[in-house]
N, C-alpha and C positions, 0 to 999 in steps of 0.2 A: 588249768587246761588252756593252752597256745588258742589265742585267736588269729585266723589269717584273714592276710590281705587277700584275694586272688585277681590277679591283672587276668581281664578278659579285652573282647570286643565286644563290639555291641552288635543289634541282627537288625535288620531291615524284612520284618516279617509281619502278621495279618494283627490288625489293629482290635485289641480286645473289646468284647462289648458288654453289655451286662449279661451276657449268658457265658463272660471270660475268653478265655484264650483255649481253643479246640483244635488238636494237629494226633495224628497220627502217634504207637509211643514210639516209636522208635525215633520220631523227630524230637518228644521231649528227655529222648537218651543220650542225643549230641551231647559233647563235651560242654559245658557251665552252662547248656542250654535253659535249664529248669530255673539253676540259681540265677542265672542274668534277670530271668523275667520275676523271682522273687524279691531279688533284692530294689527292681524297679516298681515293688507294689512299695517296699520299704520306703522308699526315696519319695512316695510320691503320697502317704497318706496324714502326715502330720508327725505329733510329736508323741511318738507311744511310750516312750522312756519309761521303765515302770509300772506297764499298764499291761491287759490282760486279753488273751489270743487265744479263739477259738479255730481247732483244726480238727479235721476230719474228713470222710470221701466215702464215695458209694461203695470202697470195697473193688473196685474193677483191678485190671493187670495195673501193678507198676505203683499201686496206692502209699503201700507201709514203705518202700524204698524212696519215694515222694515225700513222706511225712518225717524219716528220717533224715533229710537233707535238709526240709525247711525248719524241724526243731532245731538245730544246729546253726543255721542261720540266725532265728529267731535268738538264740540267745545270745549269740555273736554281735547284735544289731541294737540288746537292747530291752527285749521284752523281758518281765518279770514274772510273767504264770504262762505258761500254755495250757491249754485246757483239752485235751486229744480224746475221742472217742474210741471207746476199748476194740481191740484190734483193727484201728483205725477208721472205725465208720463211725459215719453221722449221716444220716437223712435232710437234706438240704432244709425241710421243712422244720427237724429238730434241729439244727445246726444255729435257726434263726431262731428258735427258744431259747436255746442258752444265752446266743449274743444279747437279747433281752434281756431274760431273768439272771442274769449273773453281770448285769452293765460292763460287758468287754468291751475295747475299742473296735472289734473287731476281729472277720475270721476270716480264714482262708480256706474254702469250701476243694474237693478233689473229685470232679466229674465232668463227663462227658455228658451229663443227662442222661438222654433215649437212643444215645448212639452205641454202636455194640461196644464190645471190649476185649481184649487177649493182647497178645505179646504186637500182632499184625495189625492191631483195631485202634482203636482212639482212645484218648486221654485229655482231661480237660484241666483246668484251676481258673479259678475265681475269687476276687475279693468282697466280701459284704462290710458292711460300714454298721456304725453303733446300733443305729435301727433295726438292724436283724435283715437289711435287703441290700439287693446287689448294689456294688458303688452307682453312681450318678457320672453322669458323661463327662464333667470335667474331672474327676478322678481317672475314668479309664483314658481320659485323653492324655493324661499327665503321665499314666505308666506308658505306655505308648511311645509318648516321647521320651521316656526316659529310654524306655528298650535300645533308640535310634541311637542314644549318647552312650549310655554305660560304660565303663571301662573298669569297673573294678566291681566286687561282690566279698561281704562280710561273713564267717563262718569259723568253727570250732575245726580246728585239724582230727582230720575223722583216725586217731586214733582207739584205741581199749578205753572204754567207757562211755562213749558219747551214742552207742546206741541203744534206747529207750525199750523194754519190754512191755509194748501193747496189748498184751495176754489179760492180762490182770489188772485190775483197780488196784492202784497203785500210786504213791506220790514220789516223784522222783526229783535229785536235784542235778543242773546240766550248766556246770559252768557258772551256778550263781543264780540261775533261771531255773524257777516251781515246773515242773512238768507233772498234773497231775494227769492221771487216766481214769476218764468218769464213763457213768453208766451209763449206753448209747441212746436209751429208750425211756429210765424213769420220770427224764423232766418232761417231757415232749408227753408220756401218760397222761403224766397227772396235770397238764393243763387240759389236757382231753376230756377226763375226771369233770376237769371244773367248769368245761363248754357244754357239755351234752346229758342229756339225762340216760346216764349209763344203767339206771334204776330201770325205765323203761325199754329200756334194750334187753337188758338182762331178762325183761320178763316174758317179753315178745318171744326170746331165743327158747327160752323154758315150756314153751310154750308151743314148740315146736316149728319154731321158723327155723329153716334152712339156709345155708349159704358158703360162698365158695368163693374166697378171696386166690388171685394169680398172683405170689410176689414174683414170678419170672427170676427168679433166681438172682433177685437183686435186693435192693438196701433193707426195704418194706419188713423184710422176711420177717426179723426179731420184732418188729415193731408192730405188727400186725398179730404173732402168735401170742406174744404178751396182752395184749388190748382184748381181740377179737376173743381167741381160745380161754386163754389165761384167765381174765378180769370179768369177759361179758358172758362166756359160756359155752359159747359156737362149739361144736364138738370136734375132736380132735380128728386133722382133717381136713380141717375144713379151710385152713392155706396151704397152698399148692404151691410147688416150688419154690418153700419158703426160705430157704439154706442160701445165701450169698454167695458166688462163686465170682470168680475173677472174669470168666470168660463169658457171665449170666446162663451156664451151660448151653452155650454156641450157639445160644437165641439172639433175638433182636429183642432189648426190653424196651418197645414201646407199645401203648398199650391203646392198641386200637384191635380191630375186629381181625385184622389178616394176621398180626406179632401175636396176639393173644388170643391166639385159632383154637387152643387145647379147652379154653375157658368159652369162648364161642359156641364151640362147637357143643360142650357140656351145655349149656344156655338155651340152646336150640335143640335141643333132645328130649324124649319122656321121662329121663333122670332128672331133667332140670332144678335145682335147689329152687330157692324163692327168689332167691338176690345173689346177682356176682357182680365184682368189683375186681380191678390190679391195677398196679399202679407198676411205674417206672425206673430207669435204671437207681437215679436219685431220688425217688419219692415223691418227686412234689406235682406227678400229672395221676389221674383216675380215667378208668372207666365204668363207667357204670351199665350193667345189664339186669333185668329183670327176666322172668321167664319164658323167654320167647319175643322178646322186646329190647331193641339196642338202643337208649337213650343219647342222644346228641349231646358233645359236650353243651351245646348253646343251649338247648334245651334242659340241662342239667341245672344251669345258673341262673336260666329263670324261675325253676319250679323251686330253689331253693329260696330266691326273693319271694319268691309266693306265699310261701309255707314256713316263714323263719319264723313267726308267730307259734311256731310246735316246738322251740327249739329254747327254753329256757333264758339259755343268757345271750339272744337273739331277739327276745320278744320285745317289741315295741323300741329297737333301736336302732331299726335301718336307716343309716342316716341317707342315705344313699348308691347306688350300682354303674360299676364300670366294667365296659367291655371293651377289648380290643376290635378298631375297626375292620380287622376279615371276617370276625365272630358274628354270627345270625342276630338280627334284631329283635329276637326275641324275648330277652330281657328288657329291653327300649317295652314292649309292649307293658308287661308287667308293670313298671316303674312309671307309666303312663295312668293305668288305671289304678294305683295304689297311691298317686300322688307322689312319689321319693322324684328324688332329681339321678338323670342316667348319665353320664359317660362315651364318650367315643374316643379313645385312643390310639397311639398306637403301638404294633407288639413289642412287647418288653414290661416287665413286671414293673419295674424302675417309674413307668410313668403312674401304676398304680398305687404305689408306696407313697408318691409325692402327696397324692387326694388323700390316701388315709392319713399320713401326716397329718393333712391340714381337715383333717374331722368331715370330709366331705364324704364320701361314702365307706361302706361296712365292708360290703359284698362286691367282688369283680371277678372277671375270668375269662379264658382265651379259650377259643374252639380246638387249640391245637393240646386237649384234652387238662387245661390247666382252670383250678378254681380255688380259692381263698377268699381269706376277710383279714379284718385287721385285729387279728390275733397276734398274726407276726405279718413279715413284711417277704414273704416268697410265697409260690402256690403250692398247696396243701393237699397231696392223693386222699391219705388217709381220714383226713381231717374230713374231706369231701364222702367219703365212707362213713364216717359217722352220722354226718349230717344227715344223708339218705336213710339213714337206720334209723336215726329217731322220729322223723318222719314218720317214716311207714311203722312205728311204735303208736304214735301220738295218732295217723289215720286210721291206722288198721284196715291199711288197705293194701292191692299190688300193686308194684311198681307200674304193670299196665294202667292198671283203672285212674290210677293217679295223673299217669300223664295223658291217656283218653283226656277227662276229666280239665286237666288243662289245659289241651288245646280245644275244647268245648269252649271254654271260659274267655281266653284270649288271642283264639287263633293259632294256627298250626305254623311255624315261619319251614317250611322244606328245604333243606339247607346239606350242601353236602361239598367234601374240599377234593380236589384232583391233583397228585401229588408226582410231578416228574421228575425221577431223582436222577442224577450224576449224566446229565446233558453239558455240552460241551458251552463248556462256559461264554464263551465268544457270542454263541448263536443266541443265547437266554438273555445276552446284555442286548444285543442286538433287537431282538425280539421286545424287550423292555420300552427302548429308545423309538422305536416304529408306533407302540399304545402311547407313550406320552406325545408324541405329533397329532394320535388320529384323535384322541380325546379331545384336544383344545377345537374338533370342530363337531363332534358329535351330536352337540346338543340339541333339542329338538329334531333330532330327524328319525327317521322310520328306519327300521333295521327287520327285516319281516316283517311280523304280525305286532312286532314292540316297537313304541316310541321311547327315543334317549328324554328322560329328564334332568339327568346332571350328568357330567363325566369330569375326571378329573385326574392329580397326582395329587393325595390325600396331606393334606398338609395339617400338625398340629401346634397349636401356643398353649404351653401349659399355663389351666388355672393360677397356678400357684405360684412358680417360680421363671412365668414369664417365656422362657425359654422354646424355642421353635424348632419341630425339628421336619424336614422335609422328607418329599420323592418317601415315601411311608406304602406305599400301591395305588396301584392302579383303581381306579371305583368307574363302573358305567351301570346310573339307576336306571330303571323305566317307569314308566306311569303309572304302571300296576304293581308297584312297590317291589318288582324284582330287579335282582343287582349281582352285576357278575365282580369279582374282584379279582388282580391280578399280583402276585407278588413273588419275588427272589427271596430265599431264605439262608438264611446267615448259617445254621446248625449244622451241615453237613463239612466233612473232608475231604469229598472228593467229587469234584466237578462242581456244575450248580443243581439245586433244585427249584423247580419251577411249581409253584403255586394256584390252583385254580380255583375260587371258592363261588358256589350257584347257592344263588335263595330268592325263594316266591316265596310268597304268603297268601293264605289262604283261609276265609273265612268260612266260607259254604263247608258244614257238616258231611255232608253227602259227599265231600272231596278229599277227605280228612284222613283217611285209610289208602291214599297209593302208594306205589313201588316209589322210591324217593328217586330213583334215576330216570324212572318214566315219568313222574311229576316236572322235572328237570332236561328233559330230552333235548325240546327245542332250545333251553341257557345253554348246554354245553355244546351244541354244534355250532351257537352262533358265533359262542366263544371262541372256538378253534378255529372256524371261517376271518373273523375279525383278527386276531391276534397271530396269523398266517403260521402256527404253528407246525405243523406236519411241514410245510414247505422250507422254514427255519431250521427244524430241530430233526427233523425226521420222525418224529415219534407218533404213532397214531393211537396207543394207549398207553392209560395211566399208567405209573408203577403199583399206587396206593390209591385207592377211593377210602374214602371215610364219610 
């Protein structure tokens, strides 16, 4: 089978980060669009000659046509197994099991995350590195530049035979190159199997606990029906839009309180099950709800440093908890009075992989509904679903009483993010560039009823590898341990989104039960007085509260 050269050019296009390369599909439908930016993962990640490639994708528009250009690459270039998820998905969180448990060099992950999907919507690709976690900055800087140079791209003449049936577990051969097709869900189980005491799940369930997982018609779906229904018992049912569809059935699969209204809503009804959870387009963000009670992700990640003592192959080896700096301090409290050592990074998983690498913490996770440990090296929906189950197995308690019960214990951190999507990018830069002027004089001074204690542009040097990365957000603390944060998000394709994130903390009992945006009132007007928003952007409300 003919390998070709193909003469391309190269693109002068948005520089990939560790959440990859996200455009529109129709922009990765351009002519050698896809392969240019493959073949510069190729060029840029060492010497795979021989070695073995993990591929896979949530399933969205454009995935298996996607999967079929890069096997064909892939064998063109060199690699000696591919390893494909059966009709092409993998769950970003099992995609980083494999790369683990099977020592690949590597995988090429196919998602947009939490962005919609269809023929009109978005499409993503990513590279993960042997660790099981997204490449490190000087890898994504290197395909980058390669993109800038490329002129050529390696590939199998897509003639009769070169396309792979992802239908079936199956081993196939492409050119000299293994392509097998493995089963989406059993290794990514059974490490699940060997984290959690599925003994005490299973009895809880039998037991008559209820619950109601949202896969949003995304990756989750098989992976959840197998675990939850399948193995632990949950009655049949009890995942909701579990079926993977290309387009998430013309939802938004993120999984917060307004995208996952159907589950919400259910949540907050006299139906209510005991426990609802959903997770995202690619798996690896959660929510968690209880009956009548919406758990904060930040809140999420403390109660599970709290409580990893319930959780078998948890118990008594928290080395340590990271959080990304927008994420609520609430785990800081936790890891305060447990003694572990905390974390303040900033967002991007990449810099949590680095600490587990180096054995420094267990447990980390983003407000932006992401939590993990180092099991593997990406954040984990489902995983975070388990953990909550066995939990509330080992308590035998509700999700309310548990988190009551918590912020009794360590204080309430009220915390909430303000999310302004597809603003005109110009005014959000702009707007950026006016807080990092006014912060360098904020300090100590009076701003209403608040004094500034620190203000800043959040700058971080990793433990580990040294490396510095700036201009991270905006941060302005106050005395009374509240703190507004500011920040531009990379995730979107179209315009910018503007970030807003409020947290007081509060100790007094008697305070502990308010509305979280009347708690918050006076942070977010000052916010938008300070950061002369409305007068910048136009916008006088969110698009998203969370």
């Amino acid at each position: 089978m003919p390998i070709s050269t193909i003469i391309t050019t190269s693109f002068d296009d948005q520089k990939p980060g560790t959440s990859g390369l996200r455009k529109k599909v129709t922009h990765f439908q351009q002519t050698h669009y896809l392969e240019n930016f493959v073949q510069s993962i190729f060029d840029s990640i060492g010497d795979f000659q021989g070695k073995t490639l993990v591929l896979g994708g949530d399933g969205r528009y454009y995935n298996e046509d996607a999967i079929q250009i890069i096997l064909r690459m892939a064998s063109a270039n060199g690699f000696a197994k591919v390893l494909v998820g059966q009709n092409g998905i993998l769950s970003t969180p099992a995609a980083s099991v494999i790369i683990r448990k099977k020592q690949a060099f590597g995988g090429i992950i196919l998602s947009a995350s939490h962005n919609p999907g269809g023929p009109d919507e978005d499409f993503g690709i990513k590279y993960n590195t042997d660790n099981g976690g997204p490449a490190p900055e000087k890898i994504t800087d290197a395909i980058y530049a390669k993109t800038k140079e490329i002129s050529e791209y390696r590939t199998l003449d897509t003639d009769s035979g070169t396309e792979i049936d992802l239908s079936q577990l199956a081993t196939h051969e492409l050119n000299g190159m293994t392509v097998e097709v493995i089963d989406s869900v059993s290794d990514y189980a059974q490490l699940m199997n060997e984290l959690f005491d599925f003994d005490a799940i299973r009895g809880m369930i039998s037991d008559g606990f209820t619950l109601c997982f949202d896969a949003m018609h995304a990756v989750t779906g098989p992976y959840a029906v197998e675990i939850l229904e399948n193995q632990l018992g949950a009655a049949k049912g009890s995942i909701i839009n579990g079926i993977p569809k290309e387009d998430f059935g013309g939802e938004h699969p993120d999984p917060n309180l307004v995208h996952a209204h159907h589950l919400a809503e259910l949540m907050f009804s006299p139906q209510s099950p005991d426990f609802g959870a959903a997770s995202d387009g690619d798996g690896d963000r959660n929510m968690i709800v209880g009956n009548n009670i919406f758990v904060t992700p930040s809140d999420s990640l403390a109660i599970l440093t709290a409580n990893a003592d319930h959780v078998p192959s948890y118990k008594g080896k928290i080395k340590g908890v990271a959080r990304s700096m927008p994420t609520s301090q609430a785990s800081d409290q936790v890891a305060k009075k447990l003694g572990l050592d905390s974390y303040e990074t900033p967002t991007g998983w990449k810099f949590f992989g680095n600490l587990m690498d180096a054995d420094k913490v267990t447990l980390c996770g983003e407000e932006s509904f992401g939590t993990g440990s180092s099991h593997i090296r990406e954040k984990d929906g489902l995983w975070a679903v388990l953990f909550w189950l066995n939990i509330l197995a080992a308590r035998k308690e509700s999700v309310a009483d548990i988190v009551q019960k918590h912020w009794l214990e360590f204080g309430r951190n009220y915390y909430s993010r303000h999310d302004y999507e597809a603003i005109d990018t110009n005014a959000a830069n702009q707007l950026m560039t006016g807080l990092r002027e006014k912060v360098k004089t904020l300090a100590d001074t009076q701003i209403g009823s608040l004094t500034v204690s620190y203000s800043d542009d959040f700058s971080y040097t990793d433990p580990v590898d040294k490396s510095i990365s700036e201009h991270q957000g905006i941060r302005i603390g106050f005395t009374n341990g509240s703190r507004v944060v500011y920040r531009l998000s990379g995730t979107g394709t179209s315009g910018a989104t503007l970030r807003i994130y409020y947290e007081s903390y509060e100790t007094n009992p008697d305070k502990m039960n308010q509305d979280t945006q009347q708690a918050l009132k006076d942070l977010i007007k000052l916010s938008v007085d300070i950061s002369e928003l409305k007068s910048l952007t136009g916008r006088t409300e969110a698009t998203v509260i969370t």
